[in-house]
Structures are given as C-alpha cells and as structure tokens.
C-alpha positions, -999 to 999 in steps of 0.1 A, spaced: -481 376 585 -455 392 564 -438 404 590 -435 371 608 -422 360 576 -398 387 571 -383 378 607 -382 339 599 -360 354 566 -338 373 587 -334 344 611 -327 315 588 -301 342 571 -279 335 601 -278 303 602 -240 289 591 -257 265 559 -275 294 547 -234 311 536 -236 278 509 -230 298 475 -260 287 453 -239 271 427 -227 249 458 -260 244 469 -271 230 436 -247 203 428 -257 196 467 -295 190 457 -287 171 423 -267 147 440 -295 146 465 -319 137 436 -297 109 418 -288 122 392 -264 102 370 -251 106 334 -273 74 327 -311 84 335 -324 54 338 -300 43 362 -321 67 388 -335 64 417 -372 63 413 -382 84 449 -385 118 443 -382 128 481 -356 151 473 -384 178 464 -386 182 501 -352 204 495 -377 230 479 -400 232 516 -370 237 536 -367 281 531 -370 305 509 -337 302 500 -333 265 491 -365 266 473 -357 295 447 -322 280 445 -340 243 435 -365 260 407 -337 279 394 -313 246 392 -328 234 355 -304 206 354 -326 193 388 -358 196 369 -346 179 334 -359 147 338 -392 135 345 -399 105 362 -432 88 350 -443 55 374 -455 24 359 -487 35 377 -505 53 351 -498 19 330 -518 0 353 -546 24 355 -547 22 317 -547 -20 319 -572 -18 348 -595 3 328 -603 -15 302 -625 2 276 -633 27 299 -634 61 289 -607 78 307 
C-alpha cells in the first residue's frame, strides 16, 4: 500500500495545478468556501470540504489555512431536535 501511495504522490506532483504556491492555493479554497467580511452573509453548504479529499497536497494546505476553519456553521437542525424533543432527556 504505501508504495502505491507513494507513486499516486509522485504522479499527482506532475500535474500543472499541483505548481499552485500554497498561499495561492488558500485564498483559492476560502473563496471556494464563501467567505465574506460579513459571516452571516455565508453560504450555509459546506461542500467546499471536498477540497481536503482531493490529494495530499490540497488537504494539508486546507488544515493548515486557519482563516478556512474560523467559522463554524451550526444548522438550525439541532434546534429542531431540541423542539421535537420535548422533555426528553437528550
């Protein structure tokens, strides 16, 4: 297995979007993600985590981006599990 993985790293190493200087590659996946001086002007999806499947590369680039991971996005869901419960214990 690792060294399958090691040739899928040499391989997506040559490929042209793989030369994108991290610092580039970050403001890339923030704008991906929406974000906007006003937080609650953001989008709700948070489909651009895919960004951190794509390779090795992009992932370690995404979870060393802190400006990506500075907000946190809670749903109205858990809100309606807490209506919906009632007097449940939760």
């Amino acid at each position: 297995y690792e060294c399958i993985r090691a040739i899928n790293t040499q391989i997506n190493a040559l490929a042209p979007v793989s030369r994108i200087p991290p610092e580039l590659l970050s403001k890339i996946f923030l704008h991906t993600a929406g974000h906007r001086a006003n937080p609650a002007s953001r989008p709700q999806s948070r489909d651009w985590i895919r960004v951190t499947h794509v390779c090795r590369h992009w992932r370690e680039t995404a979870l060393q981006c802190a400006a990506l991971w500075s907000h946190v996005d809670v749903p109205a869901l858990p809100e309606q599990f807490l209506v919906r419960s009632k007097d449940a214990p939760l």
